[in-house]
N, CA, C and O atoms as a DFTB+ gen file, in Angstrom:
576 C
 N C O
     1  1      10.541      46.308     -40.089
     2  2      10.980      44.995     -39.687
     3  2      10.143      44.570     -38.504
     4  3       9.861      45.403     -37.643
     5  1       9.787      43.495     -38.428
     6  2       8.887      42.824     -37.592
     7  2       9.390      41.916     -36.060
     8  3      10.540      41.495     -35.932
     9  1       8.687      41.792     -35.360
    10  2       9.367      41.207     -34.418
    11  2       9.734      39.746     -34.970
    12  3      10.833      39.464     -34.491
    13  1       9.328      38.836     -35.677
    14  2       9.596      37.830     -36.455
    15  2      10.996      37.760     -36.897
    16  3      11.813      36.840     -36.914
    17  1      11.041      39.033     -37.258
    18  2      12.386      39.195     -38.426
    19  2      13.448      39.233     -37.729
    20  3      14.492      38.656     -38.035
    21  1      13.249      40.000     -36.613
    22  2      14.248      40.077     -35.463
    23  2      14.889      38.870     -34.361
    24  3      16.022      38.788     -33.886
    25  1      14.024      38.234     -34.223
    26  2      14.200      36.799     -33.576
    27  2      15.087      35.656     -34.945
    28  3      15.766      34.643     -34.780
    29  1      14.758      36.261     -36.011
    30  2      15.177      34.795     -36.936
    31  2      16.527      35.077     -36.922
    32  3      17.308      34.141     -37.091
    33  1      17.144      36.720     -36.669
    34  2      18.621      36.824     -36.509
    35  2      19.299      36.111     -35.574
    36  3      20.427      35.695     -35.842
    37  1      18.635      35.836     -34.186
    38  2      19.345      35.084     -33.485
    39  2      20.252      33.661     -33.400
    40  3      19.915      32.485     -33.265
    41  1      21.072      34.077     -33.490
    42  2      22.207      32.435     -33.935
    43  2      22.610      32.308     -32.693
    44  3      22.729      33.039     -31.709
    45  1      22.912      30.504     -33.142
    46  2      23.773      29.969     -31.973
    47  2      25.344      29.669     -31.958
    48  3      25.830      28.673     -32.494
    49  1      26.195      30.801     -31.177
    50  2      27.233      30.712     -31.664
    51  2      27.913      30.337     -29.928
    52  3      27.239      30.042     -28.941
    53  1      29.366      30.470     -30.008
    54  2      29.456      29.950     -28.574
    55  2      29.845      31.605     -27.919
    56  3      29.920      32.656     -28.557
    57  1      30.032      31.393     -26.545
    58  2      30.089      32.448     -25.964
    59  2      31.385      33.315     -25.580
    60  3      31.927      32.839     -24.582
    61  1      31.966      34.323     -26.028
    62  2      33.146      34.967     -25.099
    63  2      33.094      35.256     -23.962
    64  3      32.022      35.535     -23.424
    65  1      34.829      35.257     -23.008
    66  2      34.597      35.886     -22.068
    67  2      35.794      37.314     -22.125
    68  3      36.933      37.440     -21.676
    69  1      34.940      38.179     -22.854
    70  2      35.926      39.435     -23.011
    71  2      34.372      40.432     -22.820
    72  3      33.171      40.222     -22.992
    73  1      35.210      41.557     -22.383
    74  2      34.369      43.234     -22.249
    75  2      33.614      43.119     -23.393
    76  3      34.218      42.601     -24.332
    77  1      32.117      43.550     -23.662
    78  2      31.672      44.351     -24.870
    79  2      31.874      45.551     -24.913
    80  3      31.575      46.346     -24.022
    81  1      32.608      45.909     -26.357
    82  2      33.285      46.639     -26.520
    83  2      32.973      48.488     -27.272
    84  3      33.388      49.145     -28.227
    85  1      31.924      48.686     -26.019
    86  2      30.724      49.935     -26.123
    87  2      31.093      50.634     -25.351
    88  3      32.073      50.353     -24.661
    89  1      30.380      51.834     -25.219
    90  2      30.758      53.062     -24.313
    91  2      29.280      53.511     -24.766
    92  3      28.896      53.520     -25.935
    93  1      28.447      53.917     -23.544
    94  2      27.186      54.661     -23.747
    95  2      26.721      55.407     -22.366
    96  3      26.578      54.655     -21.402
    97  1      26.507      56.585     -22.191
    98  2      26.544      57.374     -21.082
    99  2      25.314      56.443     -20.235
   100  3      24.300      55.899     -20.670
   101  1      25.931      56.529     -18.731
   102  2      24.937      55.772     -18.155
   103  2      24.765      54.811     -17.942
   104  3      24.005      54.517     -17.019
   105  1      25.600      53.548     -18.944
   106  2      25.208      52.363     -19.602
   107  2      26.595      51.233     -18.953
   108  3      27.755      51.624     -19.088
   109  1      26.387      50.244     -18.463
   110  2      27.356      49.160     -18.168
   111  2      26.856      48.242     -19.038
   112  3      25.757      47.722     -18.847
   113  1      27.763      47.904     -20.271
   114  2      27.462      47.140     -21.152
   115  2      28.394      46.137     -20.869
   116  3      29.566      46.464     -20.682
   117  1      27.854      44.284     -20.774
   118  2      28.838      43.886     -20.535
   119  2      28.458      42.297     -21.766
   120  3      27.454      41.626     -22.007
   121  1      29.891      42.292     -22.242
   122  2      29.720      41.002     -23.684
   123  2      28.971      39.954     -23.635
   124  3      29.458      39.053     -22.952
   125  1      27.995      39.738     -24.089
   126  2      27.475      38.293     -23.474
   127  2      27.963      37.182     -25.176
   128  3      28.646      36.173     -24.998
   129  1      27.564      37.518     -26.470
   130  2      28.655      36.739     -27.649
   131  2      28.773      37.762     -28.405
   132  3      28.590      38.979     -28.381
   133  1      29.375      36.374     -29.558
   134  2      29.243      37.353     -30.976
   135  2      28.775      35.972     -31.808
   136  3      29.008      34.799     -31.515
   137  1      28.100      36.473     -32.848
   138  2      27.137      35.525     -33.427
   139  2      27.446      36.083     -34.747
   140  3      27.922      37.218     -34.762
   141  1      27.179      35.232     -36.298
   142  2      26.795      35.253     -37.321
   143  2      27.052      36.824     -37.718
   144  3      27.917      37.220     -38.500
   145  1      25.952      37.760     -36.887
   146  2      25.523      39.273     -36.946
   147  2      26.459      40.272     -36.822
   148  3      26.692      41.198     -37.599
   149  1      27.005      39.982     -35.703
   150  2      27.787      40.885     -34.992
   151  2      27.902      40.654     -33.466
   152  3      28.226      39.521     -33.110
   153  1      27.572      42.031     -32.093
   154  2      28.248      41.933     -31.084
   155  2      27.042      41.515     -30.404
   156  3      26.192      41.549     -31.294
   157  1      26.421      41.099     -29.219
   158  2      25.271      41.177     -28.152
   159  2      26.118      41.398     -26.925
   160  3      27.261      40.980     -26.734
   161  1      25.058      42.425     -25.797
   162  2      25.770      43.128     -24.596
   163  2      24.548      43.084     -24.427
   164  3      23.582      43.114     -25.189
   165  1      24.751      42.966     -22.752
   166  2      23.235      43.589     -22.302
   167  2      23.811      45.021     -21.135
   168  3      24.895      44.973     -20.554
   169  1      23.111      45.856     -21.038
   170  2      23.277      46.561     -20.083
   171  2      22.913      46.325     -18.313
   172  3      21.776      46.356     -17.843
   173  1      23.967      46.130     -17.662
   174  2      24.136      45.185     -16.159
   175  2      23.685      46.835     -15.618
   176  3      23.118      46.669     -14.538
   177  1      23.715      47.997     -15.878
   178  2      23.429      48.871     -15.052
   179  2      21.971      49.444     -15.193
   180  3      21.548      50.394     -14.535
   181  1      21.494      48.975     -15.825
   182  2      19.703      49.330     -16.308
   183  2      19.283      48.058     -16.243
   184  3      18.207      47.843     -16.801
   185  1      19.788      47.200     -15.752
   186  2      18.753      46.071     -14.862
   187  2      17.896      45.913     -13.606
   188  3      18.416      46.063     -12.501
   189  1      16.498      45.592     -13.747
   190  2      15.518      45.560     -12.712
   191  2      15.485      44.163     -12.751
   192  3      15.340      43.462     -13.752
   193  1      15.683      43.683     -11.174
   194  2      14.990      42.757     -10.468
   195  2      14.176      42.759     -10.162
   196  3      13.925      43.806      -9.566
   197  1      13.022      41.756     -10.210
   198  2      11.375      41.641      -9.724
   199  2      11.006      41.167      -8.092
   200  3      12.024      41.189      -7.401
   201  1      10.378      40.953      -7.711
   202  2      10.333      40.002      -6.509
   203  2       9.700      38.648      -7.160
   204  3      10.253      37.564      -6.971
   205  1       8.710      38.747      -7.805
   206  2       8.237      37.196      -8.957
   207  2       9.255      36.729      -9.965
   208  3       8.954      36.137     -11.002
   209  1      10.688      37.087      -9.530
   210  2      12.000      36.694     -10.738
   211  2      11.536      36.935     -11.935
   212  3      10.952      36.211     -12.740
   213  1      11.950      38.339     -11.974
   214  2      11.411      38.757     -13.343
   215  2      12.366      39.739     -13.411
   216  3      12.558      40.475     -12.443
   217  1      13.176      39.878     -14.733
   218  2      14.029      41.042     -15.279
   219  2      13.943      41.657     -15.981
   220  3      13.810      41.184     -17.110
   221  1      13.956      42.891     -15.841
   222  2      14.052      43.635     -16.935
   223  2      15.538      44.043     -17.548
   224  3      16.365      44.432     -16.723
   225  1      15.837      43.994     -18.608
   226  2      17.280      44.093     -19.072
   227  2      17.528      44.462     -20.643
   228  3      17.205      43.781     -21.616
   229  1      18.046      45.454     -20.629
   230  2      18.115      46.346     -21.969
   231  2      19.723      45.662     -22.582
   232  3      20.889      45.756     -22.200
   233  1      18.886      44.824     -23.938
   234  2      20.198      44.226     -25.062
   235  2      20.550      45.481     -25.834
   236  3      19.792      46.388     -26.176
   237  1      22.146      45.324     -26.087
   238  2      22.448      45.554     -27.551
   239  2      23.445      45.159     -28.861
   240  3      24.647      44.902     -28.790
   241  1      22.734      45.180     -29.891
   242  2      23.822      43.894     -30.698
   243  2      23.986      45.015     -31.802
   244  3      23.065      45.680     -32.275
   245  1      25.485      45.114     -32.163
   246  2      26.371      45.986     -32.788
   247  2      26.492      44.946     -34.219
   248  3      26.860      43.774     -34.296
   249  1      26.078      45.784     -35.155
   250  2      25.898      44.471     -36.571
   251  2      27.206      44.859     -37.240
   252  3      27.503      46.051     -37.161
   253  1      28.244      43.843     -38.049
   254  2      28.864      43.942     -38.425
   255  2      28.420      43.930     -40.446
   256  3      27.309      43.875     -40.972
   257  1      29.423      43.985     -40.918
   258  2      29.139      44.833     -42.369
   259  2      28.103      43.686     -42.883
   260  3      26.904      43.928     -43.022
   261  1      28.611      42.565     -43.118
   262  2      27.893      41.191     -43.962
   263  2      26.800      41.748     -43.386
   264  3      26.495      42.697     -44.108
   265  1      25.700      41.639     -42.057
   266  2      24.762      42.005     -41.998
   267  2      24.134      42.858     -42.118
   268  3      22.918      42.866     -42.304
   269  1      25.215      44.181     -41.992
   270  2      24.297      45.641     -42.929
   271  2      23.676      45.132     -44.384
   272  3      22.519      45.071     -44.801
   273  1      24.715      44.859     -44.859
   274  2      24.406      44.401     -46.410
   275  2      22.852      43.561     -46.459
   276  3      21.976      43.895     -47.256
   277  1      22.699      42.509     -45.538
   278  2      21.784      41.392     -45.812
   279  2      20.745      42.196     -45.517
   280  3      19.879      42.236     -46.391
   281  1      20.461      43.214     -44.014
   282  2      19.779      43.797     -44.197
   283  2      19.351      45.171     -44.630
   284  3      18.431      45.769     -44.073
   285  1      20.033      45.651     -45.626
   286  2      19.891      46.441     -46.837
   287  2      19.054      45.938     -48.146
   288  3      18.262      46.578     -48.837
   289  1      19.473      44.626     -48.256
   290  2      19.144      43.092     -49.309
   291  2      17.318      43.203     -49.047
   292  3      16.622      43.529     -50.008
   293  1      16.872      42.998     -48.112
   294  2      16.071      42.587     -47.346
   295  2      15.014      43.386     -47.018
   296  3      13.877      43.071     -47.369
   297  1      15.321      44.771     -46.147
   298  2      14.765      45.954     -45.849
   299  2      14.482      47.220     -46.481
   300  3      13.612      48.052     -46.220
   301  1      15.495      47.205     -47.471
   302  2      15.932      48.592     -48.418
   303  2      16.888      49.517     -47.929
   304  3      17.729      49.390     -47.039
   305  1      16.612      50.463     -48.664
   306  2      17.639      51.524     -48.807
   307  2      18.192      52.040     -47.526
   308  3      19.304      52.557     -47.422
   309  1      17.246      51.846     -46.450
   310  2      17.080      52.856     -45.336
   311  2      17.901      52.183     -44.067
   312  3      18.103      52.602     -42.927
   313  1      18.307      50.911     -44.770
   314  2      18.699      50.694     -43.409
   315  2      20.605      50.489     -44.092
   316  3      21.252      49.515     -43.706
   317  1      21.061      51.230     -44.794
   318  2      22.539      51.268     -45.304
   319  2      23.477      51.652     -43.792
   320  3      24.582      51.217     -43.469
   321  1      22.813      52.366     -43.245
   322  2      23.770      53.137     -42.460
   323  2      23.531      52.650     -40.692
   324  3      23.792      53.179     -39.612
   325  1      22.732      51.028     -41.250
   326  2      22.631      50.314     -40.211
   327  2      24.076      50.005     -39.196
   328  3      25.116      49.444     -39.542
   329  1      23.722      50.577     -37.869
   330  2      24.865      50.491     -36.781
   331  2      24.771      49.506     -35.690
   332  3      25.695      48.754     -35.381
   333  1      23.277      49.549     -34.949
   334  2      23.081      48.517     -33.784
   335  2      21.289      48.728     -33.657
   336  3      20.408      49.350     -34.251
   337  1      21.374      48.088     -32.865
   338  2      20.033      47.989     -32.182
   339  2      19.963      47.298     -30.999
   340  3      20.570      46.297     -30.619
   341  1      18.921      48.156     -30.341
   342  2      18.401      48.497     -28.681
   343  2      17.103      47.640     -28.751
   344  3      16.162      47.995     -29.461
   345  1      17.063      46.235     -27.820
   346  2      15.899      45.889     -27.314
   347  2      15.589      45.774     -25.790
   348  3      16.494      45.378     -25.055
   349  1      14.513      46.056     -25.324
   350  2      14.321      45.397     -23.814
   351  2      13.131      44.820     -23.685
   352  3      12.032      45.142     -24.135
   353  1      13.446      44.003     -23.074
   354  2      13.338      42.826     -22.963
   355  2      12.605      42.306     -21.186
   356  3      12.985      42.927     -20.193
   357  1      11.962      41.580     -21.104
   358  2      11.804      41.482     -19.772
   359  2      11.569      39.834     -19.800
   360  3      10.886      39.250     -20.641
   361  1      12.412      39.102     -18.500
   362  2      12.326      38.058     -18.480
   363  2      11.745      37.260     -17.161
   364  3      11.891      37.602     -15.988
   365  1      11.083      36.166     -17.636
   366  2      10.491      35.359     -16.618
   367  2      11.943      34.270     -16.140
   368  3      12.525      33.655     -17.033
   369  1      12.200      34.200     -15.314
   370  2      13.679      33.436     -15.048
   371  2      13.257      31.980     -14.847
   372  3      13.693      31.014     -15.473
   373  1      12.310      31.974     -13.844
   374  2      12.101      30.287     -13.809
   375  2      10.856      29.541     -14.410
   376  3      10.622      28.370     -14.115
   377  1       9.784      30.533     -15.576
   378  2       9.063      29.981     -16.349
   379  2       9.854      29.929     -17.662
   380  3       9.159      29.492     -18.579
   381  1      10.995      30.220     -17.983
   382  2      11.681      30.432     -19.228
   383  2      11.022      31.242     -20.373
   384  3      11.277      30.913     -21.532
   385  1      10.171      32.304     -20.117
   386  2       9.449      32.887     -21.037
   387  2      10.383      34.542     -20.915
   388  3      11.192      34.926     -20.071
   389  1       9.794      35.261     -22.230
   390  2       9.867      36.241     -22.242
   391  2       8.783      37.265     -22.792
   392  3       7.705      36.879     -23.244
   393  1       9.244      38.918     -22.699
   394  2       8.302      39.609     -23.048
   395  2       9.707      40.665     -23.890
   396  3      10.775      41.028     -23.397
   397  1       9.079      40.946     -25.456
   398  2      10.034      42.178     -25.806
   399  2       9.241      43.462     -25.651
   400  3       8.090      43.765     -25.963
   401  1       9.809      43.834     -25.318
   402  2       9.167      45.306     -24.741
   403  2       9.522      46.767     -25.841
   404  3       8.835      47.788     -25.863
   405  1      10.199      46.627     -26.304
   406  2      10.419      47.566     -27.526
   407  2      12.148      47.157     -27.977
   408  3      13.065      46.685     -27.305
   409  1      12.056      47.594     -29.442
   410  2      12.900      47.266     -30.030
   411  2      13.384      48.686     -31.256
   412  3      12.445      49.112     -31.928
   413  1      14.848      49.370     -31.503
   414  2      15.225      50.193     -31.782
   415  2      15.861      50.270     -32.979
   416  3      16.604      51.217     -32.718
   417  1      16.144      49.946     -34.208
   418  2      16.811      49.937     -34.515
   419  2      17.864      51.290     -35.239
   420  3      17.490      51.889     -36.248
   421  1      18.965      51.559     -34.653
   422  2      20.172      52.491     -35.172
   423  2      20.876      52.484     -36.404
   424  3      21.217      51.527     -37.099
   425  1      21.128      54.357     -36.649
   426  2      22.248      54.154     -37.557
   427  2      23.519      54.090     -36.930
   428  3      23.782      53.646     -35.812
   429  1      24.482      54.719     -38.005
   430  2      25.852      54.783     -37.112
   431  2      25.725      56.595     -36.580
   432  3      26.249      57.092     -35.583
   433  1      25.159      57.048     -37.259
   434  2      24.534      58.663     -36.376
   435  2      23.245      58.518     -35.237
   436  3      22.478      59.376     -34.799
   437  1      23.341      57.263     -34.999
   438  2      22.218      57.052     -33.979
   439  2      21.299      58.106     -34.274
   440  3      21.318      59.126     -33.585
   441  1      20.590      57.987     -35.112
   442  2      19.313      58.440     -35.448
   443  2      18.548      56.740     -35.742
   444  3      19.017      55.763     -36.327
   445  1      17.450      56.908     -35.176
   446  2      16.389      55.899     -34.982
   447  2      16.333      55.363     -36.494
   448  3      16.652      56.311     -37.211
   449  1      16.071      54.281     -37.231
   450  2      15.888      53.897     -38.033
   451  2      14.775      53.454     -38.589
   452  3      14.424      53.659     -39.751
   453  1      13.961      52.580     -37.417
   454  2      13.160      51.798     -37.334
   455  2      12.539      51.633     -35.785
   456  3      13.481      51.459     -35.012
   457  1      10.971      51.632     -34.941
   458  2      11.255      51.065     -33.868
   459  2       9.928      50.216     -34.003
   460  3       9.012      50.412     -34.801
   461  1      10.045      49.113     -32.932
   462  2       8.724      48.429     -32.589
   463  2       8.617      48.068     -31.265
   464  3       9.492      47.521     -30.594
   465  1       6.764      48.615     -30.674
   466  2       6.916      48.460     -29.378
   467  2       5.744      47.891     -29.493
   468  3       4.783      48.610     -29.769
   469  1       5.509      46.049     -29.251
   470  2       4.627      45.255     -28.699
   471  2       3.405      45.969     -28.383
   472  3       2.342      45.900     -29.000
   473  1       3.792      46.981     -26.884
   474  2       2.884      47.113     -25.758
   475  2       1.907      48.059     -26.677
   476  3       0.710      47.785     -26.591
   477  1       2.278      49.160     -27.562
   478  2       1.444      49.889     -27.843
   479  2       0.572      49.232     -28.976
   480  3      -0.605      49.571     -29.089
   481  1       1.166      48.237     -29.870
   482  2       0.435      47.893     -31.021
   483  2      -0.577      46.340     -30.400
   484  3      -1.202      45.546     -31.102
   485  1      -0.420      46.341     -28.931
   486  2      -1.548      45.346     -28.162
   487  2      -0.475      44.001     -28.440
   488  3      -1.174      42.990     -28.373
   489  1       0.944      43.634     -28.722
   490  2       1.038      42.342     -29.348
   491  2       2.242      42.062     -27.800
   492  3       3.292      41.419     -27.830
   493  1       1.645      42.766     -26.611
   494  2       2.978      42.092     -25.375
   495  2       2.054      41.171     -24.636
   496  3       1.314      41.320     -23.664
   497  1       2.459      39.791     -25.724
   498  2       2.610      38.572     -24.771
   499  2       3.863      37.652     -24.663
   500  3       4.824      37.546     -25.425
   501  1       3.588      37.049     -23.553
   502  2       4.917      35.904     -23.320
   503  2       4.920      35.048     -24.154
   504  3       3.951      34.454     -24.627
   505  1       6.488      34.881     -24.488
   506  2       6.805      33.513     -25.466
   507  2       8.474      33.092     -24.480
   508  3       9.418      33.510     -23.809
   509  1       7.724      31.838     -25.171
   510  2       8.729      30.452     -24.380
   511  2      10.430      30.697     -25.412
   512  3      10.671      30.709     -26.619
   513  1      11.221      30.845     -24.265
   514  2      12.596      31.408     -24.417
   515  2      13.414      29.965     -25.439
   516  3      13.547      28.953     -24.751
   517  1      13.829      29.849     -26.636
   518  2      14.505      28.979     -27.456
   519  2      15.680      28.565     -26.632
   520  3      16.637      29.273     -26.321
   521  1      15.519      27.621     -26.399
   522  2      16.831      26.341     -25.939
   523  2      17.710      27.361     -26.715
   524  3      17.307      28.194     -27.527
   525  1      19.182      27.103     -26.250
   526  2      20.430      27.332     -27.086
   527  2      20.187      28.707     -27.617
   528  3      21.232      29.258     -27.963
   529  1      19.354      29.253     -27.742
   530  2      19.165      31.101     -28.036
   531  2      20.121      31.891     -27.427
   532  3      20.806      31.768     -26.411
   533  1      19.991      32.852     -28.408
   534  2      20.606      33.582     -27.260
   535  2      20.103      34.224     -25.869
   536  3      20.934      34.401     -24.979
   537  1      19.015      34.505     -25.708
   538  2      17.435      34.736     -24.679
   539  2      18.089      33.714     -24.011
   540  3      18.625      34.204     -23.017
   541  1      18.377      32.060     -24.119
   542  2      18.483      31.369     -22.641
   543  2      19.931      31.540     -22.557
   544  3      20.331      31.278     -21.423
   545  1      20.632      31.805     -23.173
   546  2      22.110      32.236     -22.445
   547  2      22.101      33.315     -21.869
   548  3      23.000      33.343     -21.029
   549  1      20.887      35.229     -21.949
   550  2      21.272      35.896     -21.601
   551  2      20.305      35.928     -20.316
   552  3      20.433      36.720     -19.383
   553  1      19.423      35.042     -20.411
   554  2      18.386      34.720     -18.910
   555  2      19.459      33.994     -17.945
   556  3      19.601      34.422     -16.800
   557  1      20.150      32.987     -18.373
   558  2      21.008      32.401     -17.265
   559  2      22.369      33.182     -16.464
   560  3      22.825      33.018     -15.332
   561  1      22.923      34.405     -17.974
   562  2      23.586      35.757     -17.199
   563  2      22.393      36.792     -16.078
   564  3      22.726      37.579     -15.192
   565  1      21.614      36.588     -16.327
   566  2      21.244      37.982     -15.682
   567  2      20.075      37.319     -14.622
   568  3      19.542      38.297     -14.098
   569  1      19.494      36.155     -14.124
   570  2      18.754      35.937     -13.631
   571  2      19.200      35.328     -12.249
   572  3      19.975      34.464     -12.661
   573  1      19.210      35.248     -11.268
   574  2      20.106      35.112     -10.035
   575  2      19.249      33.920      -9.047
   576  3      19.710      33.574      -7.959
């Protein structure tokens, strides 16, 4: 799956204000929605502040069944036992851009499924953050 493929999941849905509802050693996951897919959280305790307002901030969106299925439909066989997926992400706060920095995708045995990391395959450049995305709702949580 491509970074393409991964961005076209992003819907615009409206936002909760309840806990995301994770447990991961280490990890302060806190709800930012729920969309089309399933859950999005970003982790508030593995966040870096920049001095050039720049964040670094590790998402994760918990897929619910309809989207296992679609991407089973889509991907094949391999991704049945699709559970979540881990991106980070680093953000420009007041140019509205971003950078994905690697992307994970899980089973429900958290064994790796799939990963893609920009930086090594030469493709980490900035792109301009989508109005109404979820990227500018989770830049306006986490950017100060």
């Amino acid at each position: 799956m491509g970074c393409r493929s991964f961005f076209s999941s992003l819907a615009l849905l409206p936002t909760m204000d309840f806990l995301f509802p994770l447990e991961v050693a280490g990890a302060d996951w806190i709800f930012t929605e729920k969309d089309d897919e399933g859950l999005w959280g970003y982790d508030a305790e593995m966040m870096e502040h920049f001095p050039d307002h720049q964040v670094k901030v590790r998402t994760r969106k918990i897929y619910d069944r309809k989207a296992v299925l679609a991407a089973m439909e889509k991907y094949g066989k391999g991704y049945e036992d699709l559970d979540h997926v881990l991106a980070e992400w680093e953000i420009a706060c007041f140019q509205r851009k971003f950078y994905l920095h690697s992307t994970i995708f899980y089973s429900k045995e958290n064994v790796a499924i799939e990963r893609y990391q920009p930086e090594k395959e030469g493709a980490l450049t900035p792109e301009e953050i989508p109005p109404d995305s979820y990227l500018e709702l989770l830049r306006r949580k986490v950017c100060r």
